[in-house]
C-alpha positions as CSV (number, residue, x, y, z in Angstrom):
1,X,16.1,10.3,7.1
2,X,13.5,8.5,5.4
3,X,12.6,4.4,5.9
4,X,10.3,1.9,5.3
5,X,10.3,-1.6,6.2
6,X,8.6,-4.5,4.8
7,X,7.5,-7.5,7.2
8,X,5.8,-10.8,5.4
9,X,3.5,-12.0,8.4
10,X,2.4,-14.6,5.2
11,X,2.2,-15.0,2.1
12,X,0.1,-12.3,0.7
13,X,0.0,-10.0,3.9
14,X,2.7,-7.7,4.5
15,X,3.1,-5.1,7.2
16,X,4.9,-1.6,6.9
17,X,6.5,0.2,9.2
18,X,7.6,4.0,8.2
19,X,7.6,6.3,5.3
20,X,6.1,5.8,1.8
21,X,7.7,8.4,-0.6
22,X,9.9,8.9,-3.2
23,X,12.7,7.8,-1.6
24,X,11.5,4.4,-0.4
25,X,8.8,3.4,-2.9
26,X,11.4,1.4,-4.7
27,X,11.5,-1.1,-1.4
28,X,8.3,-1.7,-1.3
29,X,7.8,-2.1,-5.0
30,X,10.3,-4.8,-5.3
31,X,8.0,-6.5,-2.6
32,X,5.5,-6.4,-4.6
33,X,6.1,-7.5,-8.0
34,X,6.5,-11.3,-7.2
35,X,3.2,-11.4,-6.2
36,X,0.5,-12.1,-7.8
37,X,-2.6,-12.9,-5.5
38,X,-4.8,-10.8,-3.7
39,X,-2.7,-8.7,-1.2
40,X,-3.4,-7.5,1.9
41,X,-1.1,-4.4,3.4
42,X,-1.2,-3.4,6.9
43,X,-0.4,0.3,6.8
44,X,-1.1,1.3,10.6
45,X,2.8,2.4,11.2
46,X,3.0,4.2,8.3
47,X,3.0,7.7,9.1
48,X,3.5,9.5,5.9
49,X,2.4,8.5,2.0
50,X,3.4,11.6,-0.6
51,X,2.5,11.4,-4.5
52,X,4.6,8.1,-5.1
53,X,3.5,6.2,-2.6
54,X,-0.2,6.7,-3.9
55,X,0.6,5.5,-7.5
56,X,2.3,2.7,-6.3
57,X,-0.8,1.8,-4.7
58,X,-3.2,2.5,-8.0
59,X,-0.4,1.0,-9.6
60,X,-0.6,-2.3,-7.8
61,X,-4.5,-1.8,-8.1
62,X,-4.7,-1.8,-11.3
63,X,-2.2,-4.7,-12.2
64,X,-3.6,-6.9,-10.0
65,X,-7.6,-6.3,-10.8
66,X,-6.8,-6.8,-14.4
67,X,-5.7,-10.7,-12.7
68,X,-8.8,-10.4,-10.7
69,X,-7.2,-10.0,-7.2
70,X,-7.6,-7.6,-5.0
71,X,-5.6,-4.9,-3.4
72,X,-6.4,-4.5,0.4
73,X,-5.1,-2.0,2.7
74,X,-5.7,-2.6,6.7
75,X,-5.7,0.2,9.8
76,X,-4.8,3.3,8.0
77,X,-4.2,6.6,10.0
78,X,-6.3,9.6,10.0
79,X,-4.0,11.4,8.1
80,X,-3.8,8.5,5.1
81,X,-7.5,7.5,5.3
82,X,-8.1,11.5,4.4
83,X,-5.4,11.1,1.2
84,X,-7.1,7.8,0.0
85,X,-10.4,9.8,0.4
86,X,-9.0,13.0,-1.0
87,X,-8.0,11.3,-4.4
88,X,-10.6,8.9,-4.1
89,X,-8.7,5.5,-4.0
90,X,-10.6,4.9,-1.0
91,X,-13.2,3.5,-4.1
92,X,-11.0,1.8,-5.8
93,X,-8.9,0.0,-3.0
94,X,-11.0,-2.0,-0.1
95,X,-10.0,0.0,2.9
96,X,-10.5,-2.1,5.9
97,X,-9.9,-0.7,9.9
């Protein structure tokens, strides 16, 4: 079974815990839309990102830098670091450890 959690430690800085993929990119989506400042995600218990959990994140690039703000994504694992390099969002997003 596939999960994700969404924790708000503040206002624009959430932390999640699980599985981003097609069957939980909806969750985390619906966290997102209300917000509309720079954002800061904490990805270091995620343990798996397919397809859809990557265009969420351009998605959520993309709306945001047309606002100006910024998407930031905090301790990802091996494993995701290698996908944001992979399909290069690691030069779009600000990839922080």
């Amino acid at each position: 079974m596939t999960h994700l959690s969404v924790e708000f430690t503040e206002g624009n800085y959430l932390v999640l815990h699980g599985r981003l993929d097609t069957n939980t990119v909806d969750i985390l989506e619906k966290n997102l839309q209300s917000l509309r400042q720079d954002i800061i995600v904490d990805i270091s218990d995620v343990d798996y990102i397919n397809s859809a959990g990557l265009g969420l994140l351009l998605k959520t690039y993309q709306e945001l830098n047309k606002s100006g703000y910024t998407l930031t994504i905090l301790n990802p694992t091996a494993y995701i670091e290698e996908l944001l390099k992979i399909t290069g969002l690691d030069q779009l997003l600000e990839v922080n450890h």
